[in-house]
CHARMM-style PDB file with segment names, atoms N, HN, CA, C and O in Angstrom:
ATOM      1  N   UNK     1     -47.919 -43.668 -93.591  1.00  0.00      PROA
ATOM      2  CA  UNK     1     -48.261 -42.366 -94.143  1.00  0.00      PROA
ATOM      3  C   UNK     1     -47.182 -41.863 -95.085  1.00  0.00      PROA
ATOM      4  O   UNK     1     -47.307 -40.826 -95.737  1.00  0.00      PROA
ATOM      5  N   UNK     2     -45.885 -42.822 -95.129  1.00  0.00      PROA
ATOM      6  HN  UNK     2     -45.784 -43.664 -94.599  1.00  0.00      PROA
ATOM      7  CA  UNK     2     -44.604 -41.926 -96.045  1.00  0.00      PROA
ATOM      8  C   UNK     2     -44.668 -42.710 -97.200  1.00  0.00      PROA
ATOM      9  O   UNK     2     -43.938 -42.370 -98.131  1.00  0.00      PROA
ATOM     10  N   UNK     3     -45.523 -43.872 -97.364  1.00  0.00      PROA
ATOM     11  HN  UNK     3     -46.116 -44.149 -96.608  1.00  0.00      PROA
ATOM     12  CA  UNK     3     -45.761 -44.466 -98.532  1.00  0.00      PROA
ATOM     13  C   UNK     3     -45.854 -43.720 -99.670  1.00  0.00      PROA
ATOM     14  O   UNK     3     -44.962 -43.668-100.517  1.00  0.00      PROA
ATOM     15  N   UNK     4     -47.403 -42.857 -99.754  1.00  0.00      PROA
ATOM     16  HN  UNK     4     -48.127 -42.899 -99.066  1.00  0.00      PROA
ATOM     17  CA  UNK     4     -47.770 -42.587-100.528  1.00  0.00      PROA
ATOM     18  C   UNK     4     -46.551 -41.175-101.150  1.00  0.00      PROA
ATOM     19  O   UNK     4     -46.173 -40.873-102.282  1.00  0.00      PROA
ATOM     20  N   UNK     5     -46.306 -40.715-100.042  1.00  0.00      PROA
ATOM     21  HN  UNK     5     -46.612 -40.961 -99.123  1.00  0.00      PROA
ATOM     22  CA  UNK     5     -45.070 -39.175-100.451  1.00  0.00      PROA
ATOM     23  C   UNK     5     -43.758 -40.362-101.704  1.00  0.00      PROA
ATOM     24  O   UNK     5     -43.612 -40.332-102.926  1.00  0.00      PROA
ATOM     25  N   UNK     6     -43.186 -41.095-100.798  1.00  0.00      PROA
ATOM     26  HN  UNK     6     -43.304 -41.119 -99.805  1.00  0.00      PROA
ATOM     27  CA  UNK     6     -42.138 -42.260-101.446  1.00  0.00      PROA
ATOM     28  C   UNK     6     -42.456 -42.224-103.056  1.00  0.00      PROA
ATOM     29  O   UNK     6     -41.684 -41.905-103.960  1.00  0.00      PROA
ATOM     30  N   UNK     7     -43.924 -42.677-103.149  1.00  0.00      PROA
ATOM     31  HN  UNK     7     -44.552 -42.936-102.415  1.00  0.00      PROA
ATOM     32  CA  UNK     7     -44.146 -43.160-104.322  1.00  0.00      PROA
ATOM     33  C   UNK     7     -44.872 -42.214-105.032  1.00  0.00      PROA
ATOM     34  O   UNK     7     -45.292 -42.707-106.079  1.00  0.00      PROA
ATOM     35  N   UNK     8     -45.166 -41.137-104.895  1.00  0.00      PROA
ATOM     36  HN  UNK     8     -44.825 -40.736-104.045  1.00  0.00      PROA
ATOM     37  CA  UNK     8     -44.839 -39.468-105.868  1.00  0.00      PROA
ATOM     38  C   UNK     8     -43.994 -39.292-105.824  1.00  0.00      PROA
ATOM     39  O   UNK     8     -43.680 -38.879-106.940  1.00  0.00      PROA
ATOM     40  N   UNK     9     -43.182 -39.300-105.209  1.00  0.00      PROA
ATOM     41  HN  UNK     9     -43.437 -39.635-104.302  1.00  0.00      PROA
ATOM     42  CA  UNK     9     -41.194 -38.731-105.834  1.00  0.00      PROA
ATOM     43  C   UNK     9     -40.806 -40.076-106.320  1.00  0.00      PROA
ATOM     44  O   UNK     9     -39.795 -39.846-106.984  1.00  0.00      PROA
ATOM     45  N   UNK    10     -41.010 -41.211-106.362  1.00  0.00      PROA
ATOM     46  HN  UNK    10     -41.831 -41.398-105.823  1.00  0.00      PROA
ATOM     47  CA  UNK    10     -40.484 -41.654-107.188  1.00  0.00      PROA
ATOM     48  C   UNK    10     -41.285 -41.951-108.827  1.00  0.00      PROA
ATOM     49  O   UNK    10     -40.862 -42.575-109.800  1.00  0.00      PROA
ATOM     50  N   UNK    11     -42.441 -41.295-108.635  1.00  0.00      PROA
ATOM     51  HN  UNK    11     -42.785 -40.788-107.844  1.00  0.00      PROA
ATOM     52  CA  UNK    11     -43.237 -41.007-109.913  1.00  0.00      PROA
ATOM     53  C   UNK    11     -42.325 -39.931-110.791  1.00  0.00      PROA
ATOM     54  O   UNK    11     -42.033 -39.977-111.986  1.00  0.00      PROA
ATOM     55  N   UNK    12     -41.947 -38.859-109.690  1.00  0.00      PROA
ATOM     56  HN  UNK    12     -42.184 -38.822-108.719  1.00  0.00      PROA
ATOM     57  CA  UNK    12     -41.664 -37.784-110.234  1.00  0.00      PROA
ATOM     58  C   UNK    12     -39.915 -37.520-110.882  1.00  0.00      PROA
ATOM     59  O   UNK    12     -39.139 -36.779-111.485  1.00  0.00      PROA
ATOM     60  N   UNK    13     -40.110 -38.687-110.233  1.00  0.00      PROA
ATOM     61  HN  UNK    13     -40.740 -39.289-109.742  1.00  0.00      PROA
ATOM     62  CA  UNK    13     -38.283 -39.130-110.597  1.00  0.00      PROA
ATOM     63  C   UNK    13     -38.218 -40.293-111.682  1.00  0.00      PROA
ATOM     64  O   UNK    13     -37.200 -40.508-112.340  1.00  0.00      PROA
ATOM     65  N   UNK    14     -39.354 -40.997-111.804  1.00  0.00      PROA
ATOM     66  HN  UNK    14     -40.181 -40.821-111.270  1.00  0.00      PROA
ATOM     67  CA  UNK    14     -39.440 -42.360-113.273  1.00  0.00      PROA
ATOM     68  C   UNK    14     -39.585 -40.885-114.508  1.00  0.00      PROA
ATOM     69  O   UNK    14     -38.627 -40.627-115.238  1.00  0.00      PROA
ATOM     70  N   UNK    15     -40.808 -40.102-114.564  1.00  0.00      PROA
ATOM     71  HN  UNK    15     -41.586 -40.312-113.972  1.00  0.00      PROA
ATOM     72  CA  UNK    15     -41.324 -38.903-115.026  1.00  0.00      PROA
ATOM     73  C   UNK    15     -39.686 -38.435-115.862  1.00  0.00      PROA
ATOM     74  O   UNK    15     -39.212 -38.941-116.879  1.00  0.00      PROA
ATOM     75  N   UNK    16     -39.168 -37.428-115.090  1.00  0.00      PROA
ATOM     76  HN  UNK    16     -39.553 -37.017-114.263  1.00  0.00      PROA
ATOM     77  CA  UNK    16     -37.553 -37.211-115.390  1.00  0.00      PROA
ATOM     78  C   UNK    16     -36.813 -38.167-116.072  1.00  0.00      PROA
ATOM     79  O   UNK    16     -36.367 -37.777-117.151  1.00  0.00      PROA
ATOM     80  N   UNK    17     -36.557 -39.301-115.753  1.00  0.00      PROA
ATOM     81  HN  UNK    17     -36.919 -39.618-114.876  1.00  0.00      PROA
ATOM     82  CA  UNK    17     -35.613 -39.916-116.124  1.00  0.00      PROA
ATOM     83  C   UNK    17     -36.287 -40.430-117.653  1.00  0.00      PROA
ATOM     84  O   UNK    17     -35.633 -40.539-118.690  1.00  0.00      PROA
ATOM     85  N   UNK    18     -37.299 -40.624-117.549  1.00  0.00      PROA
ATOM     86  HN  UNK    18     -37.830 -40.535-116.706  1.00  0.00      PROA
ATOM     87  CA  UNK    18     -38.161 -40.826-118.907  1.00  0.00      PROA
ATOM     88  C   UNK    18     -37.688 -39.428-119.776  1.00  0.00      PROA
ATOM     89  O   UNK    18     -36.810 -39.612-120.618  1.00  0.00      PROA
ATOM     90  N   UNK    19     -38.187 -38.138-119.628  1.00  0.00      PROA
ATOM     91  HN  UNK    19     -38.901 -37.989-118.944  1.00  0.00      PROA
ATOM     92  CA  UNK    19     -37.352 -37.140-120.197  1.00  0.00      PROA
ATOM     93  C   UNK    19     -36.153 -36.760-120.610  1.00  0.00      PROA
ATOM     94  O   UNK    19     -35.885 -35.924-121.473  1.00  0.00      PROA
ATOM     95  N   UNK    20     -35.138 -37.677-119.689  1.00  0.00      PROA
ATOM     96  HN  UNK    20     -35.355 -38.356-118.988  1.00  0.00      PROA
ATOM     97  CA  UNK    20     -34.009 -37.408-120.394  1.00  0.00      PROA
ATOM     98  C   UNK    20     -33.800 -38.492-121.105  1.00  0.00      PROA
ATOM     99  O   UNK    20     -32.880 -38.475-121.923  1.00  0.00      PROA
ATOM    100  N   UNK    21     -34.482 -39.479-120.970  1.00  0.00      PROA
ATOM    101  HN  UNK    21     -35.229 -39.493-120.305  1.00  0.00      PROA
ATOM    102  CA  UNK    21     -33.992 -40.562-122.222  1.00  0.00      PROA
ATOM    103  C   UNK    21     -33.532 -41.912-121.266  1.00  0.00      PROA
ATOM    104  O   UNK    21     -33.248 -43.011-121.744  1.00  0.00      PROA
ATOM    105  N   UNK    22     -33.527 -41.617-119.988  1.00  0.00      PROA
ATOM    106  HN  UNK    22     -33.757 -40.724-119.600  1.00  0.00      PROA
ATOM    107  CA  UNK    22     -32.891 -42.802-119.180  1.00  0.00      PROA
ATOM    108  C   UNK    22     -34.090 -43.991-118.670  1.00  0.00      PROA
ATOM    109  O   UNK    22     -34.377 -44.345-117.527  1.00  0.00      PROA
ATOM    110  N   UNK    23     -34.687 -44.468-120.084  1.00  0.00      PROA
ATOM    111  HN  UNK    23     -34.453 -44.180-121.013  1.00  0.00      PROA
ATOM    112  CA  UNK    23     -35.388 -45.702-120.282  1.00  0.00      PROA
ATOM    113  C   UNK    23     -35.720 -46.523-118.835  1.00  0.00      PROA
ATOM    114  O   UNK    23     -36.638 -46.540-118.015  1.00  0.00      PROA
ATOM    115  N   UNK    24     -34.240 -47.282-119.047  1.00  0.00      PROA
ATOM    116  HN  UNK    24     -33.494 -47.268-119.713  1.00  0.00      PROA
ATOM    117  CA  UNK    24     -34.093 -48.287-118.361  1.00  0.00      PROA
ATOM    118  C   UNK    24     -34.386 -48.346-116.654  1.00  0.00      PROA
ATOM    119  O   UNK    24     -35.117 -49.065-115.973  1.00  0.00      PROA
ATOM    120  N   UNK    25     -33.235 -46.976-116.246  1.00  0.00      PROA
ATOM    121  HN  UNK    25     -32.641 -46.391-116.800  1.00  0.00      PROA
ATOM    122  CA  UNK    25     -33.650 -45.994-114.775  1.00  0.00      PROA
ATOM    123  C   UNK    25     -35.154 -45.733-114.498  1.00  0.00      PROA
ATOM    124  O   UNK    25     -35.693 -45.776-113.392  1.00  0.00      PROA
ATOM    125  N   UNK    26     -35.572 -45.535-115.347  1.00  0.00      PROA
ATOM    126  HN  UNK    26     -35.134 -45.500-116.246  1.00  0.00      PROA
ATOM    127  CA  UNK    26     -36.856 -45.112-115.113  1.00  0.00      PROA
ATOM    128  C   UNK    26     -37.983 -46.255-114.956  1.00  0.00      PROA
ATOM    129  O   UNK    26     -38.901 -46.052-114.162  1.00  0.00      PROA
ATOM    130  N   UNK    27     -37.931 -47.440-115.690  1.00  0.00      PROA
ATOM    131  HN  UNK    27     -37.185 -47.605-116.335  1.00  0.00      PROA
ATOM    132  CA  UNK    27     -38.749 -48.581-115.638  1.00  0.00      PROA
ATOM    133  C   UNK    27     -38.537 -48.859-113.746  1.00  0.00      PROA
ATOM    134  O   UNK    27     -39.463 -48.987-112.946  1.00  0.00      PROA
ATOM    135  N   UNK    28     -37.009 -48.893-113.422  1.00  0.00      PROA
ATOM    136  HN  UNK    28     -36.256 -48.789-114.072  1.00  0.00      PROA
ATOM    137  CA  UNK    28     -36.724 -49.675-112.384  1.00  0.00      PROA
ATOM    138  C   UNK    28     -37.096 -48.617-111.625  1.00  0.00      PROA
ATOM    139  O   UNK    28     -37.866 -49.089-110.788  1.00  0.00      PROA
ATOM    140  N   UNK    29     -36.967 -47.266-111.415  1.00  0.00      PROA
ATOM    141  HN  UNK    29     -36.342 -46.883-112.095  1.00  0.00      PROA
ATOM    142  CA  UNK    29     -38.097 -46.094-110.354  1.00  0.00      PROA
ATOM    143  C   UNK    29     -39.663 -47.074-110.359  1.00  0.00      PROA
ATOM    144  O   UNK    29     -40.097 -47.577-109.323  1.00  0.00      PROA
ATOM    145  N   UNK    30     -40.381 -47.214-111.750  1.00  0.00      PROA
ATOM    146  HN  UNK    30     -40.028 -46.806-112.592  1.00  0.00      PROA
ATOM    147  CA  UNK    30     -41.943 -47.562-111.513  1.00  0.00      PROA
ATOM    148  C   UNK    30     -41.810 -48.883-110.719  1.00  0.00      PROA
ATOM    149  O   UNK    30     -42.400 -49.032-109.649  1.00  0.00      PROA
ATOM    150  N   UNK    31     -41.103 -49.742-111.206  1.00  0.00      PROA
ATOM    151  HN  UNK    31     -40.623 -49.621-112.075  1.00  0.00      PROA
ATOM    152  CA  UNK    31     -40.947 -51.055-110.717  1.00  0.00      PROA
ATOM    153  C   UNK    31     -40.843 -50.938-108.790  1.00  0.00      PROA
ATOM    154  O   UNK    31     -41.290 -51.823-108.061  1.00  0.00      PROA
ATOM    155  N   UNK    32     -40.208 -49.748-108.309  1.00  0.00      PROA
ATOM    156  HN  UNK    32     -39.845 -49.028-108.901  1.00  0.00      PROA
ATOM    157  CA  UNK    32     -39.865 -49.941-106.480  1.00  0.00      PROA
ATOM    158  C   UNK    32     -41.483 -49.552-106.426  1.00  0.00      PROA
ATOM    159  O   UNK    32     -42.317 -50.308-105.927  1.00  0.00      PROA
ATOM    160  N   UNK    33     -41.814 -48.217-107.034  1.00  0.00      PROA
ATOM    161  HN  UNK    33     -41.137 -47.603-107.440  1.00  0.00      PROA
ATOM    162  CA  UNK    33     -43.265 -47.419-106.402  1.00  0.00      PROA
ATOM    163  C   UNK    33     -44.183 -48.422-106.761  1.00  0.00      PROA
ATOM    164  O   UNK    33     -45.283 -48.258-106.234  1.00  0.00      PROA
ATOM    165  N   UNK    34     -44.052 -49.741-107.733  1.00  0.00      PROA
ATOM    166  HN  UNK    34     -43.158 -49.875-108.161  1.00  0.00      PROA
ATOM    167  CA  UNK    34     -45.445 -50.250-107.663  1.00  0.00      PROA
ATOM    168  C   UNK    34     -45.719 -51.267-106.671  1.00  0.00      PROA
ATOM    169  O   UNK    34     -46.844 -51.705-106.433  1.00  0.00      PROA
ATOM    170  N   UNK    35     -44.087 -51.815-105.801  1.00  0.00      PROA
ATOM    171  HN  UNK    35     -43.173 -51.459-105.995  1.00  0.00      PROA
ATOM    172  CA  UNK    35     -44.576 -52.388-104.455  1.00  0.00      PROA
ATOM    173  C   UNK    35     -45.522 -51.880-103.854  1.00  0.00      PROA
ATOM    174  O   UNK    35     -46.372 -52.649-103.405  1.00  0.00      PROA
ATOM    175  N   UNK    36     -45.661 -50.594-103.676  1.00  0.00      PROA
ATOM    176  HN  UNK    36     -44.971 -49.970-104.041  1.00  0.00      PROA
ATOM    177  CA  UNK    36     -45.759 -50.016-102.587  1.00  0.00      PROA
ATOM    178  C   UNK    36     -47.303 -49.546-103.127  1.00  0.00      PROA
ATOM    179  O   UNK    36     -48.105 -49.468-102.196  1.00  0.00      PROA
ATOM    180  N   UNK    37     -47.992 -49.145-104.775  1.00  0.00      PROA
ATOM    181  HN  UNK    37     -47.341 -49.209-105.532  1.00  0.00      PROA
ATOM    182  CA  UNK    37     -49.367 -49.378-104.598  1.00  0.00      PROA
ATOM    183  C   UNK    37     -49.155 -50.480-106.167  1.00  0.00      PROA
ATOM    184  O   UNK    37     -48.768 -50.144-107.286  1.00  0.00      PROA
ATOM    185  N   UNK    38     -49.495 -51.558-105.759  1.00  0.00      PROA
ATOM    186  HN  UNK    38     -49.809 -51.830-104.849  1.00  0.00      PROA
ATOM    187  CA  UNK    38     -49.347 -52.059-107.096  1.00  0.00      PROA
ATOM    188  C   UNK    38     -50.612 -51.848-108.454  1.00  0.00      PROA
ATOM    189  O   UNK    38     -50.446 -52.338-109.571  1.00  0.00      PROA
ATOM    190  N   UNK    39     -51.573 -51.207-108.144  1.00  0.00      PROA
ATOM    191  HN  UNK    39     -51.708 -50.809-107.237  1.00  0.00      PROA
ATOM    192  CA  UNK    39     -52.427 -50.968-108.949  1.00  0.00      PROA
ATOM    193  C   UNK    39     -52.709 -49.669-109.369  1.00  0.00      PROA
ATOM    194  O   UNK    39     -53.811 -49.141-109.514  1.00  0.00      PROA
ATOM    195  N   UNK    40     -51.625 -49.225-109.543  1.00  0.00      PROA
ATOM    196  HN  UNK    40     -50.730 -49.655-109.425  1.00  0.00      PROA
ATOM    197  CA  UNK    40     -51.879 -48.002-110.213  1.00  0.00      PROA
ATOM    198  C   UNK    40     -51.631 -47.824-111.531  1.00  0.00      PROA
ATOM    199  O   UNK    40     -50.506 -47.630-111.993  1.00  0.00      PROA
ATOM    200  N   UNK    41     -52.560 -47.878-112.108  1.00  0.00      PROA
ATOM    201  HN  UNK    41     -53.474 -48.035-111.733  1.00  0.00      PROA
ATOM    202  CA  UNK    41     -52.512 -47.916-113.582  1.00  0.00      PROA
ATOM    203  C   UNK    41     -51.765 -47.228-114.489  1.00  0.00      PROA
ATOM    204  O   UNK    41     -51.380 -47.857-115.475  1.00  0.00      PROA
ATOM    205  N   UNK    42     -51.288 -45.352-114.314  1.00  0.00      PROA
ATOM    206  HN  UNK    42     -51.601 -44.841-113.513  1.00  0.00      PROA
ATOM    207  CA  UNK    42     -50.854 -44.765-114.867  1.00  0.00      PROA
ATOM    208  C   UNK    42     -48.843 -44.867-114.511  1.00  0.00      PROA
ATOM    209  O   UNK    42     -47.973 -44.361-115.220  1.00  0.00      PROA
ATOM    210  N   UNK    43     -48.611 -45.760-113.089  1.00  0.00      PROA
ATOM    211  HN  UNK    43     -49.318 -46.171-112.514  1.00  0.00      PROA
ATOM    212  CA  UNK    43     -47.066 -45.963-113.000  1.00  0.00      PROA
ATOM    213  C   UNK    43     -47.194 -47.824-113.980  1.00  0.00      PROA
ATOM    214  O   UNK    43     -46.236 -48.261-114.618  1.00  0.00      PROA
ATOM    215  N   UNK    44     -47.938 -48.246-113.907  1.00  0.00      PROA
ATOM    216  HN  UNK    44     -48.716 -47.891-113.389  1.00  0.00      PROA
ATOM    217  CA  UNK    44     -47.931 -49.865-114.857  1.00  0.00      PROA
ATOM    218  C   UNK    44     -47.724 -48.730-116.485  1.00  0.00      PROA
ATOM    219  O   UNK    44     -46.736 -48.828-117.213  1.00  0.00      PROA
ATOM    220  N   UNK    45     -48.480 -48.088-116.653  1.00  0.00      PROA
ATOM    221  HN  UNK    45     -49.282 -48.009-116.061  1.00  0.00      PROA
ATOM    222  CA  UNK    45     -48.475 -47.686-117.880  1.00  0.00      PROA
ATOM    223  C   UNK    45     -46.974 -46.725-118.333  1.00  0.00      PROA
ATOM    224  O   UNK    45     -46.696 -46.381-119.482  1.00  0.00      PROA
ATOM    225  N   UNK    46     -46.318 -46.492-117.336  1.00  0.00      PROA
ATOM    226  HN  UNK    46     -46.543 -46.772-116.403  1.00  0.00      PROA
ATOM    227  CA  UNK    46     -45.176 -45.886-117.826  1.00  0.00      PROA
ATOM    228  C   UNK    46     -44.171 -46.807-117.367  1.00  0.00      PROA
ATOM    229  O   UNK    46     -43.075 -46.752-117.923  1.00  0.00      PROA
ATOM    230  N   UNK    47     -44.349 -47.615-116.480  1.00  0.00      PROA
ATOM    231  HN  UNK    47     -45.240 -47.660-116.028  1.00  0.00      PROA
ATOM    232  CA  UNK    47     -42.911 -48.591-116.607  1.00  0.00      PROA
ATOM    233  C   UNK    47     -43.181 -49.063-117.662  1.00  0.00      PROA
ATOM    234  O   UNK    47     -42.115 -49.320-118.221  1.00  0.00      PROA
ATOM    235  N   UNK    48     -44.328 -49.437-118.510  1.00  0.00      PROA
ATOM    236  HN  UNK    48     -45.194 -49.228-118.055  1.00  0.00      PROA
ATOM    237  CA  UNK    48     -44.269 -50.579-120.094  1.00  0.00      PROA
ATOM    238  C   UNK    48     -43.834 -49.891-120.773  1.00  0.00      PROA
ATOM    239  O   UNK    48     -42.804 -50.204-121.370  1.00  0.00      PROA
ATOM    240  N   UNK    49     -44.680 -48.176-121.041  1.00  0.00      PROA
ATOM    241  HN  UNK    49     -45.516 -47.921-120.556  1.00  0.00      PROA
ATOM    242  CA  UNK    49     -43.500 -47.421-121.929  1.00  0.00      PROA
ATOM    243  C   UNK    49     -41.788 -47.351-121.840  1.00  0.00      PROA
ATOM    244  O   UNK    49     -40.992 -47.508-122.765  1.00  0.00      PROA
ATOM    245  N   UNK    50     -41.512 -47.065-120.431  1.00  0.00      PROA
ATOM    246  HN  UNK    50     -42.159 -46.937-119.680  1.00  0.00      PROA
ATOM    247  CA  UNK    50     -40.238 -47.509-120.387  1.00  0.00      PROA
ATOM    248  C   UNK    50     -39.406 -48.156-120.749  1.00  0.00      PROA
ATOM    249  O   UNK    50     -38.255 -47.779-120.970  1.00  0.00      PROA
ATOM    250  N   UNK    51     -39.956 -49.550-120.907  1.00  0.00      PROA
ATOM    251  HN  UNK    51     -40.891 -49.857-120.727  1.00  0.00      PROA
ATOM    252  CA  UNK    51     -39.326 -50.966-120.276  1.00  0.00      PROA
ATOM    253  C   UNK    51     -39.321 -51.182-122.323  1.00  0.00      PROA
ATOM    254  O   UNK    51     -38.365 -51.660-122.933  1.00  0.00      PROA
ATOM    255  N   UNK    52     -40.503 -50.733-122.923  1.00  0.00      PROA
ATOM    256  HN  UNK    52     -41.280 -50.345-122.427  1.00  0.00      PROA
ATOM    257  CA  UNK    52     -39.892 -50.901-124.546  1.00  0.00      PROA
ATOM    258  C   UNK    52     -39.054 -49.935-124.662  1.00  0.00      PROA
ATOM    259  O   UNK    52     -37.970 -50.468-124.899  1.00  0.00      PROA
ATOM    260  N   UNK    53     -38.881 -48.322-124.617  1.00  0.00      PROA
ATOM    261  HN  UNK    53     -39.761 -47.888-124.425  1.00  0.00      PROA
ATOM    262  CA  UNK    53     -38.132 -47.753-124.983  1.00  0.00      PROA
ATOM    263  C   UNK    53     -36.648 -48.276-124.605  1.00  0.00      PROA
ATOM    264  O   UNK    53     -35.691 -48.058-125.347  1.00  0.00      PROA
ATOM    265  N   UNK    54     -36.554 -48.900-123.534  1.00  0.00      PROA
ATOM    266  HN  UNK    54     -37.332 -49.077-122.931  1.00  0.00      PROA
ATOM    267  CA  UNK    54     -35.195 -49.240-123.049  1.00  0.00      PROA
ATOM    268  C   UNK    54     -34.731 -50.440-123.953  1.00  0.00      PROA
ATOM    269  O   UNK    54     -33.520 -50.601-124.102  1.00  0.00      PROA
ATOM    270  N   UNK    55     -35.395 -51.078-124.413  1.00  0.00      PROA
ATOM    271  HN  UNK    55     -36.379 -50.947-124.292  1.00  0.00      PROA
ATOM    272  CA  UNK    55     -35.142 -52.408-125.246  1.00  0.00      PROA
ATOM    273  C   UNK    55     -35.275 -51.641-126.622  1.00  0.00      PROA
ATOM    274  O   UNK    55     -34.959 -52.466-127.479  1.00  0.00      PROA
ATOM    275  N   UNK    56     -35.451 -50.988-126.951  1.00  0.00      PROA
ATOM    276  HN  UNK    56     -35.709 -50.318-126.254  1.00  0.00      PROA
ATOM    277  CA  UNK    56     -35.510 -49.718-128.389  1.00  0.00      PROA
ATOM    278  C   UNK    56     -33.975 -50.164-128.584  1.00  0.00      PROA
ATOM    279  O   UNK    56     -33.403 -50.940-129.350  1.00  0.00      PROA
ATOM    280  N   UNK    57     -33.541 -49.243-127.448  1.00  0.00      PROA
ATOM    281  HN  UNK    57     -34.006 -48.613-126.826  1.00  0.00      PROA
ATOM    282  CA  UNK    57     -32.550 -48.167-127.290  1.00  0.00      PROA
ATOM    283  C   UNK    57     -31.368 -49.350-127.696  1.00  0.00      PROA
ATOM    284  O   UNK    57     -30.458 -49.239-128.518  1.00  0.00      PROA
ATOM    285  N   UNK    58     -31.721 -50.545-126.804  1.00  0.00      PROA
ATOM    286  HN  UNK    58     -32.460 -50.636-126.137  1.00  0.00      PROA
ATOM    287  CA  UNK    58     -30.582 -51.175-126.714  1.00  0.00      PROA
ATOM    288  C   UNK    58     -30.811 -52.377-127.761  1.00  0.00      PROA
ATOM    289  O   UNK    58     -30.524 -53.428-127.188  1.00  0.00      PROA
ATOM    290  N   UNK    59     -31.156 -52.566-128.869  1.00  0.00      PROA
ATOM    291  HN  UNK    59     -31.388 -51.712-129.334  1.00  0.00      PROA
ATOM    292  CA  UNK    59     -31.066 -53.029-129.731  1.00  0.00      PROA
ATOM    293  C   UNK    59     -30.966 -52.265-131.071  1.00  0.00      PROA
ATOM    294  O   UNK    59     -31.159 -52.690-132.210  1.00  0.00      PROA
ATOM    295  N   UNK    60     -30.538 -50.758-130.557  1.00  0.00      PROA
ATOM    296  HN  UNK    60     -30.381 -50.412-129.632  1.00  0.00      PROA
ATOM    297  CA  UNK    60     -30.094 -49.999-131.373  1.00  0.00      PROA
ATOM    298  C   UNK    60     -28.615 -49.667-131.412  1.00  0.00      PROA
ATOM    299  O   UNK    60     -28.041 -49.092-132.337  1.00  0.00      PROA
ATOM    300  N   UNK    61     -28.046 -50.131-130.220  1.00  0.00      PROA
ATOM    301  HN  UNK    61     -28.512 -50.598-129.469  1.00  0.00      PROA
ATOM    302  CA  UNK    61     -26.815 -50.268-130.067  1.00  0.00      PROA
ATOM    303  C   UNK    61     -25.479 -50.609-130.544  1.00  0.00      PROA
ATOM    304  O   UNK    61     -25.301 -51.818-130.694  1.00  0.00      PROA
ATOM    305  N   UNK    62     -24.829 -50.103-130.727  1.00  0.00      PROA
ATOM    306  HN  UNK    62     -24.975 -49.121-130.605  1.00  0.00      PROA
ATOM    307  CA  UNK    62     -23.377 -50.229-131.650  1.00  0.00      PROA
ATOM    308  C   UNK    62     -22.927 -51.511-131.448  1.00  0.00      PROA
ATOM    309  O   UNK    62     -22.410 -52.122-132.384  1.00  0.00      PROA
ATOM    310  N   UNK    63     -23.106 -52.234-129.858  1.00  0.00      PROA
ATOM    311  HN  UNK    63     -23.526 -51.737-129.098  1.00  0.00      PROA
ATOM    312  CA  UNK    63     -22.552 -53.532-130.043  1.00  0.00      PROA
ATOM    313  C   UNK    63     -23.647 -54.480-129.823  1.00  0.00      PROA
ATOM    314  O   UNK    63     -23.285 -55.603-129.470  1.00  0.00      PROA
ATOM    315  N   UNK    64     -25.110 -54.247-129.974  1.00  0.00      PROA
ATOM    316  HN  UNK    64     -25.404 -53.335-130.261  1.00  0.00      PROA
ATOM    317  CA  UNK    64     -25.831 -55.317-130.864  1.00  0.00      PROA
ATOM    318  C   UNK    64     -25.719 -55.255-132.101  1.00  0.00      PROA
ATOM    319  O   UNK    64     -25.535 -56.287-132.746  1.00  0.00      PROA
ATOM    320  N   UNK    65     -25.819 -53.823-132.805  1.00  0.00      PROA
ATOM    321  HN  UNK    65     -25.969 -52.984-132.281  1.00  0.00      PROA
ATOM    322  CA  UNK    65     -25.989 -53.994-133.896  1.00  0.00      PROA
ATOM    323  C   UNK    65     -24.925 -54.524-134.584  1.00  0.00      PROA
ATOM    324  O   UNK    65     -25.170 -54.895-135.731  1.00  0.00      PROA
ATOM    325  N   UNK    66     -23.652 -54.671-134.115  1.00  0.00      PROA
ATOM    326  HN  UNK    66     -23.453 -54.370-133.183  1.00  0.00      PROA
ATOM    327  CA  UNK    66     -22.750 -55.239-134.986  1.00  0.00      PROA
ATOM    328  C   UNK    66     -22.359 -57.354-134.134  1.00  0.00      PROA
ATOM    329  O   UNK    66     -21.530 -58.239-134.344  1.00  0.00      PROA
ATOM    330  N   UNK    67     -23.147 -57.226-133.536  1.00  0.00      PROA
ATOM    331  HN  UNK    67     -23.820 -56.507-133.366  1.00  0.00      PROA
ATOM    332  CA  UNK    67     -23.300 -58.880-133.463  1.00  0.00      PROA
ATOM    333  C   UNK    67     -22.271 -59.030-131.927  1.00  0.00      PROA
ATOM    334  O   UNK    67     -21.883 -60.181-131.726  1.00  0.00      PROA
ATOM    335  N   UNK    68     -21.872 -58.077-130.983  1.00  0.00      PROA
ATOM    336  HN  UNK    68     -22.187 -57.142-131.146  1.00  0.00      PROA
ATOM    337  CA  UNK    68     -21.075 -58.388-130.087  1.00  0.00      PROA
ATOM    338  C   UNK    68     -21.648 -58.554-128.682  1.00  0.00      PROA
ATOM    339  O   UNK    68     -20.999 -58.292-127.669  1.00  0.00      PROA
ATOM    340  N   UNK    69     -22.957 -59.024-128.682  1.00  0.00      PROA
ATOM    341  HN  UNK    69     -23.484 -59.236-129.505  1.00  0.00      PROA
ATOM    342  CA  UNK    69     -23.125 -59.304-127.212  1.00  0.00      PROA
ATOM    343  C   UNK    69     -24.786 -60.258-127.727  1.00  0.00      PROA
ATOM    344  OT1 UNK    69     -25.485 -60.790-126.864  1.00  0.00      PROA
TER     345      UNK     69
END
C-alpha cells in the first residue's frame, strides 16, 4: 500500500528537480518510481524528457565543449 504514496513523491520530486534544471536528478527519481509501476506512461515520458535535457546540458559544457573529457 506505500508503493503507490513512494512513487507520487517521487513524481513530485522528478517534477521539481525538472524545474530547477536538475536534468540528470530527475531522470534517476523516474528511473526508482518506474520499478515500482513500470507502465506509466506520463513518468516514461518525463524521464525521456529528462534524460535528453541532461545530455543537452552536458554537451554544452565548458569541458566538452573545449575537447576535455
Amino acid at each position: 500500500a506505500s508503493a503507490p504514496t513512494d512513487s507520487a513523491r517521487q513524481r513530485v520530486l522528478a517534477e521539481e528537480l525538472e524545474k530547477q534544471k536538475e536534468f540528470g536528478a530527475a531522470a534517476e527519481i523516474c528511473e526508482l518510481a518506474l520499478q515500482r509501476i513500470p507502465n506509466d506512461a506520463s513518468l516514461t515520458a518525463l524521464r525521456a524528457r529528462c534524460r535528453d535535457e541532461a545530455i543537452q546540458k552536458l554537451a554544452q559544457s565548458p569541458e566538452v565543449l573545449e575537447g576535455k573529457n
